[in-house]
C-alpha positions in Angstrom: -5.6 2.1 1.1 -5.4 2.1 -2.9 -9.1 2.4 -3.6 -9.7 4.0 -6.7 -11.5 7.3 -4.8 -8.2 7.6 -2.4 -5.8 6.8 -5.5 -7.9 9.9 -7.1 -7.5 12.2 -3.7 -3.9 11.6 -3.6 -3.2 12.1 -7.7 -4.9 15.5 -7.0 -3.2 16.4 -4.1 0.3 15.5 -5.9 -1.0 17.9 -8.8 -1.5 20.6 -6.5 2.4 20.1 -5.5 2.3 17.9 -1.8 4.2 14.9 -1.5 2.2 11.9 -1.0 3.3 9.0 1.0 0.7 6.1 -0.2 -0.5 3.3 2.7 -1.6 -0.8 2.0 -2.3 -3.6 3.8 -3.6 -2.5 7.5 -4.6 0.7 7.6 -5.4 1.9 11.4 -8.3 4.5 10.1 -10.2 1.3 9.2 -9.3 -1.2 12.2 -13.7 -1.0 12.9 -14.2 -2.1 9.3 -11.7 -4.7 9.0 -12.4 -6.3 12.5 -9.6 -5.7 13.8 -5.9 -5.7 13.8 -5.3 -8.4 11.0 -2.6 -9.4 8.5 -3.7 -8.2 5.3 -3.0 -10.4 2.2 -3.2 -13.6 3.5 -4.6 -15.0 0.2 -3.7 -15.0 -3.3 -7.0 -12.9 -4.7 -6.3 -10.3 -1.2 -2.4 -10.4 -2.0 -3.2 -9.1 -5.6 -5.8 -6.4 -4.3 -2.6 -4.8 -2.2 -0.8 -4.8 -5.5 -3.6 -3.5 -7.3 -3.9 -0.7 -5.0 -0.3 -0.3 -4.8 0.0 0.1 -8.6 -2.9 2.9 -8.5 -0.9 4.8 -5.4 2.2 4.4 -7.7 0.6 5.9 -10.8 -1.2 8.5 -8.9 2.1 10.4 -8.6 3.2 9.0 -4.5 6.7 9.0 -3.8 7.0 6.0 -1.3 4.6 3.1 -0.1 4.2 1.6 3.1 3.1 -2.1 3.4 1.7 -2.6 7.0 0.8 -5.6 8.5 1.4 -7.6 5.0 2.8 -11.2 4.8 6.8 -10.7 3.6 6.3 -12.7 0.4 3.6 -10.4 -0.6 5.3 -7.1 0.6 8.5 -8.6 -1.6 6.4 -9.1 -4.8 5.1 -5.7 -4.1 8.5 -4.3 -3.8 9.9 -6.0 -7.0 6.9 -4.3 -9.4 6.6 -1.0 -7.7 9.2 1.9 -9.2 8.5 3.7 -6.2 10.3 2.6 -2.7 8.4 0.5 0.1 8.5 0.6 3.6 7.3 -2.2 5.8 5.4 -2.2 9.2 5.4 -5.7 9.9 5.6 -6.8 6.3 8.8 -8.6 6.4 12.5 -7.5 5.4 12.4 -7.4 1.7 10.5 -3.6 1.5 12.8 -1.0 0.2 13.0 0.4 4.4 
């Protein structure tokens, strides 16, 4: 996810020179939390949370996001804001991959 504490971990780990692939929408890791294996983003205030979080992946330095389990409009509006290419798990066919 794009919390701020994980969008922090990752702009570190860029600054310490890795390459940071960034994850929204369903992440596996927190299936228990979540309850379950559910679309993510089904409404408009969740929809702008994955944006949100995309955005703070993005400016944390990641060099690709991947959308899972995100409706396709969402995953599209994602696409069209990020600079930074998209690759969708079950988000639709109008990620970057």
């Amino acid at each position: 996810g794009g919390s701020i504490a994980r969008a922090n971990t990752a702009r570190k780990v860029v600054e310490g020179g890795v390459a940071v692939m960034g994850h929204v929408g369903l992440t596996p890791q927190a299936i228990s939390v979540i309850g379950g294996f559910r679309a993510q983003g089904r409404t408009a205030a969740r929809a702008r949370e994955l944006l949100d979080e995309a955005l703070r992946l993005q400016d944390a330095g990641v060099f690709c996001i991947v959308l899972e389990c995100v409706p396709s409009n969402v995953a599209e509006a994602i696409t069209d804001t990020l600079e930074v290419p998209t690759i969708g798990i079950g988000a639709g066919g109008s990620t970057s991959g």
